[in-house]
N, C-alpha and C positions, 0 to 999 in steps of 0.2 A: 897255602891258600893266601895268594896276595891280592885282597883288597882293589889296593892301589892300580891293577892291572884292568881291570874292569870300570867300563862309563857308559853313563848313558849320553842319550841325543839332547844336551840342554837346550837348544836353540827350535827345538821342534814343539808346536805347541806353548807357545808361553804368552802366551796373552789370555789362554784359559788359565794358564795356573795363575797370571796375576790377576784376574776377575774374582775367581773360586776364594784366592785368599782374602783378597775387597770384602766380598760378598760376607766372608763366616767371620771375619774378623769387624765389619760395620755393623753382623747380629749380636755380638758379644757386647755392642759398645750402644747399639740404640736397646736393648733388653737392659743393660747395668749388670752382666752378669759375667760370674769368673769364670776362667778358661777350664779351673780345677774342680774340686768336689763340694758340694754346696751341704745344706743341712738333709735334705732328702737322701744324699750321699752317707754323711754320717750316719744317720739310722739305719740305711742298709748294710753301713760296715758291722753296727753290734747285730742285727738279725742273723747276717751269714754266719757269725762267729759264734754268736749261737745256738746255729745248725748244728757245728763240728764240736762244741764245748759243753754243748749245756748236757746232751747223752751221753757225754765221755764219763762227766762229774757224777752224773745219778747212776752211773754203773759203779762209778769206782767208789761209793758212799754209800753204796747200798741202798740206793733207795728204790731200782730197780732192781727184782730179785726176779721173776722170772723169766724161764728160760726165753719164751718167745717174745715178751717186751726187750728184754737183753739183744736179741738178735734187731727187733725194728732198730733198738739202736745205733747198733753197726750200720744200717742200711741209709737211716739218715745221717750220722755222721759222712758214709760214702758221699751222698748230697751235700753237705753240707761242705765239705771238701773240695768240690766241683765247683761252689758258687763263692767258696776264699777266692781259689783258683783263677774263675771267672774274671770276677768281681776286684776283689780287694790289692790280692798280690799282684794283678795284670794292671790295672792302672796304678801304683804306686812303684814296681818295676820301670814304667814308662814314662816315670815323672809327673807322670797326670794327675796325681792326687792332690799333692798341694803343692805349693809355689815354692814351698821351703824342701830346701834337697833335705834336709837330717828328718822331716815328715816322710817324706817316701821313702827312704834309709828303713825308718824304722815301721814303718807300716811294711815294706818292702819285705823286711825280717819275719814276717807272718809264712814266708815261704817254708821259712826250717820245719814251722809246726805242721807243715804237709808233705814233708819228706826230700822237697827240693832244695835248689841253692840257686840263689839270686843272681851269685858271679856269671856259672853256666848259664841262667838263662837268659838271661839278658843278650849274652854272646849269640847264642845261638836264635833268641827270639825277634831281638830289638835291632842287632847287628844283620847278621845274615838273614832270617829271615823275613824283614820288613824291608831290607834294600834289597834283596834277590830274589823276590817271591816268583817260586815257580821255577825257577834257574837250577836245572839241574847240575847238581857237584858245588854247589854253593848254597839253596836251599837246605836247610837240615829236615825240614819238616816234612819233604818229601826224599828224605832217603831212608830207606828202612831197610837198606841192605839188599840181598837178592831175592828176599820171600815175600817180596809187595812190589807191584811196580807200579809208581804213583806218577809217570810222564814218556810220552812216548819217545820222549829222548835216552831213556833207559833200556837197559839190554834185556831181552824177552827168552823166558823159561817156559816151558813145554805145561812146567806145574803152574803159571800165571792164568793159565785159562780158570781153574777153579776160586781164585783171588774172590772174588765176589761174594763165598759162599764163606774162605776162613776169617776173610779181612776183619769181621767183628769179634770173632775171638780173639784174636791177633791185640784189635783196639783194648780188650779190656786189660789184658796184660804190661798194657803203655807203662801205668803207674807202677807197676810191680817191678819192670825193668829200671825206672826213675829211680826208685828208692833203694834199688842194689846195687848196680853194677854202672849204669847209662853215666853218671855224673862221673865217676873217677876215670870211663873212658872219653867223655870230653875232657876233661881238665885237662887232660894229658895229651891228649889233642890235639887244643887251644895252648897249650904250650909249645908245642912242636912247631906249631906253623903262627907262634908268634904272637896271635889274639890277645892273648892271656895278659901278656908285656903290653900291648896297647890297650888294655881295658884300666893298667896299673895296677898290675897283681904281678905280684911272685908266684911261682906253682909252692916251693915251701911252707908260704904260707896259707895259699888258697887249698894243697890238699892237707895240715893240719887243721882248720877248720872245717873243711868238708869232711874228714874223718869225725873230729869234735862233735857235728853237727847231727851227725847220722846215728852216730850211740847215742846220743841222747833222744832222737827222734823215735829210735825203738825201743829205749827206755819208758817214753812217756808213753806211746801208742799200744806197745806191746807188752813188753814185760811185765808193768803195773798195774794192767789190765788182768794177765796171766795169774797174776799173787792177790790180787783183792776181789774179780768178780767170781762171786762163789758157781762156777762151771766148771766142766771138765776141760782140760788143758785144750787137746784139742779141738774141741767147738771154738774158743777164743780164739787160735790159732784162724781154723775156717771163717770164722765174722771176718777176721783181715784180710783176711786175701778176696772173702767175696766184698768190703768195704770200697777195697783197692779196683778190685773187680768193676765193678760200678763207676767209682771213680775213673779210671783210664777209660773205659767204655763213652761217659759221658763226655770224656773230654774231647777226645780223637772223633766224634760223631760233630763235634759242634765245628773243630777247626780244618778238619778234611771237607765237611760241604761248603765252605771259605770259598777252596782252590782247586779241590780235585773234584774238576766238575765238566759236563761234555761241551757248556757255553765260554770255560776261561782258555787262557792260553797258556802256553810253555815254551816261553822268546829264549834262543839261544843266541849267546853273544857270538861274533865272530872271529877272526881268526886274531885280531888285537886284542878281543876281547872288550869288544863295543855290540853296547845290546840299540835295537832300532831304535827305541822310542826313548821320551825322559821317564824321568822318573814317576811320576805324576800317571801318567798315560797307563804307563809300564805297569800298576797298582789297578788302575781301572780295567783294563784287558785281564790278568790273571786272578781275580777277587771275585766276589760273586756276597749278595746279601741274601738274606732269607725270612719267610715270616715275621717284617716289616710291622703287619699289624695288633702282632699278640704282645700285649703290654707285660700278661705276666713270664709269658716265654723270656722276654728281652731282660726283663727284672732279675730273672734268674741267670742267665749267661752271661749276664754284665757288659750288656749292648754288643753281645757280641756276631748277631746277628745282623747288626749293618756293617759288617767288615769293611764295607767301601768307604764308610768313612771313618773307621777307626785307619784302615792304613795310610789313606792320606792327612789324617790327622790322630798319630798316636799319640802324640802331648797333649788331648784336648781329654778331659774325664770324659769318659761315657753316657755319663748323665745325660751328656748334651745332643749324644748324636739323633736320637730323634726329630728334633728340629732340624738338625743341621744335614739330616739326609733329604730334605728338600728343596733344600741350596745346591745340593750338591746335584742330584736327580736333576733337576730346571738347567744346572751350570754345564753341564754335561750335554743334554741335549738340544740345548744350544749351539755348540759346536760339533755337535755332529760325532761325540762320544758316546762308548759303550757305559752303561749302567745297567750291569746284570742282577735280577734278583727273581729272587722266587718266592712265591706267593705263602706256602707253609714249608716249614719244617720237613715236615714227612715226603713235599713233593723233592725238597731240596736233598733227602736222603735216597730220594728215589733213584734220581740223577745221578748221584755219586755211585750208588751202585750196579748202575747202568757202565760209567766212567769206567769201572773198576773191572767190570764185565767185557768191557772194548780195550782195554791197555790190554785185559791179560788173553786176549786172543791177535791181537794186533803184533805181528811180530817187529824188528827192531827199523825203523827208516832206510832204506838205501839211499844214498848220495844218485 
């Protein structure tokens, strides 16, 4: 996977990208406000943390003893985990949380306590799929192997027609794969084909800490759960998988109506491997926003419901993107650009599994 081999069209459109960035970077300076996470930020970091912490502790301390408050805890922890996820690890991964890189480092490390690893994802989030959104064979987010087909650039199975119907089981399993197997077959990779070396990691030492990491994650999550809440083994067992359950479910619903949608695109580069558009454009064609106006919706997925302007601006904390999807909206149709978005949620789910419904009876492109 060489990078380096792949460009976009700089020259095309660039008087919108020098406007758009006028425009959000003159609202940051006539507001007085920072690019990063503000006090409204910080209090949402302890709430999230104490979605996932605060039911861990009353389990493990006994101060929840029955069986069916014991399981809501599991359920909200699942929440609770979704909106670190969301939230907290996704702008401090991004840089966006504060100005100081050893702030995001360590706010960043919030990932081990939900089973991931920052090195991988970064790689696969920040890397490849913020500069190749939609690009199939370089996207990660839309490869899921042969038992999903998430772009019509992918090769079509006889079993794709039913996709529509398993995809959400599928979804809820995302996290279950995360915290077993998925990270030790990146690393290795992301070694293979180089990443790893350009991220400044050794694999020796990125997979002695991603081992490190992983025992202690099912020590904390599981095990000590196993020895202290007074239940049968496995019921504790079943709360994690359905926690995890939930969790993957939530996640793959919020970042699948992004891009796997019937209004974005899936630009393939060409035979130098030159995609049409820049980069800029390139983000606004395969992206898609959604339920725009539910404050608390947005709250909980950590803006992540204006995709469009988190992708062309991942370095900016979330916080901000509400205002700043109206710069962006007005900048766009201006010039005579796409700004896709969907009015709820559920209509944005609806799409997708429409999307998912059309890949998988769509058989493969012919030339």
């Amino acid at each position: 996977m060489e990078l380096s081999k792949y460009s976009f069209n700089r020259q095309q459109h660039k008087e919108f990208v020098k406007v758009l960035h006028q425009r959000v970077n003159g609202f940051f300076r006539k507001n007085n406000r920072t690019r990063y996470a503000n006090a409204e930020m910080v209090i949402k970091t302890v709430v999230v943390l104490a979605m996932l912490f605060v039911p861990y502790f009353l389990m493990i301390f006994g101060v929840v003893t029955n069986f069916w408050l014991i399981f809501l805890c599991w359920i909200i922890m699942g929440f609770g985990t979704s909106a670190v996820g969301f939230s907290v690890m996704h702008d401090a991964n991004h840089g966006s949380y504060s100005r100081f890189k050893w702030v995001n480092r360590l706010v960043g490390s919030i990932m081990y306590f939900i089973g991931g690893n920052p090195v991988n994802w970064q790689i696969q989030h920040n890397v490849l799929h913020h500069t190749f959104t939609n690009v199939d064979g370089m996207d990660e987010d839309i490869d899921a192997g042969k038992i999903l087909r998430f772009s019509p650039n992918q090769e079509h199975f006889g079993f794709h027609r039913y996709q529509h119907i398993y995809a959400w089981f599928l979804y809820g399993l995302m996290t279950h794969m995360w915290v077993t197997t998925k990270d030790f077959k990146q690393l290795y990779r992301y070694k293979q084909n180089g990443l790893l070396e350009q991220h400044g990691r050794t694999y020796r030492g990125a997979l002695t800490e991603l081992v490190l990491t992983k025992s202690l994650y099912y020590v904390y999550i599981l095990i000590i759960p196993l020895i202290f809440v007074n239940i049968a083994w496995y019921w504790t067992v079943l709360f994690f998988l359905i926690m995890h359950f939930i969790e993957g479910l939530t996640l793959s619903m919020v970042f699948q109506t992004a891009h796997v949608m019937e209004h974005t695109e899936f630009p393939e580069p060409d035979d130098e491997g030159k995609l049409e558009n820049n980069w800029a454009i390139h983000q606004l064609q395969t992206t898609m926003n959604f339920a725009p106006k539910s404050r608390i919706f947005a709250w909980f997925i950590g803006g992540l419901n204006y995709q469009v302007e988190h992708h062309l601006f991942p370095n900016i904390c979330h916080i901000h993107y509400p205002k700043l999807s109206k710069i962006v909206k007005e900048t766009a149709k201006e010039f005579g650009l796409p700004y896709h978005s969907k009015a709820t949620f559920f209509g944005a789910l609806a799409e997708h599994a429409s999307m998912l419904r059309t890949l998988g009876q769509t058989p493969l492109p012919t030339a």
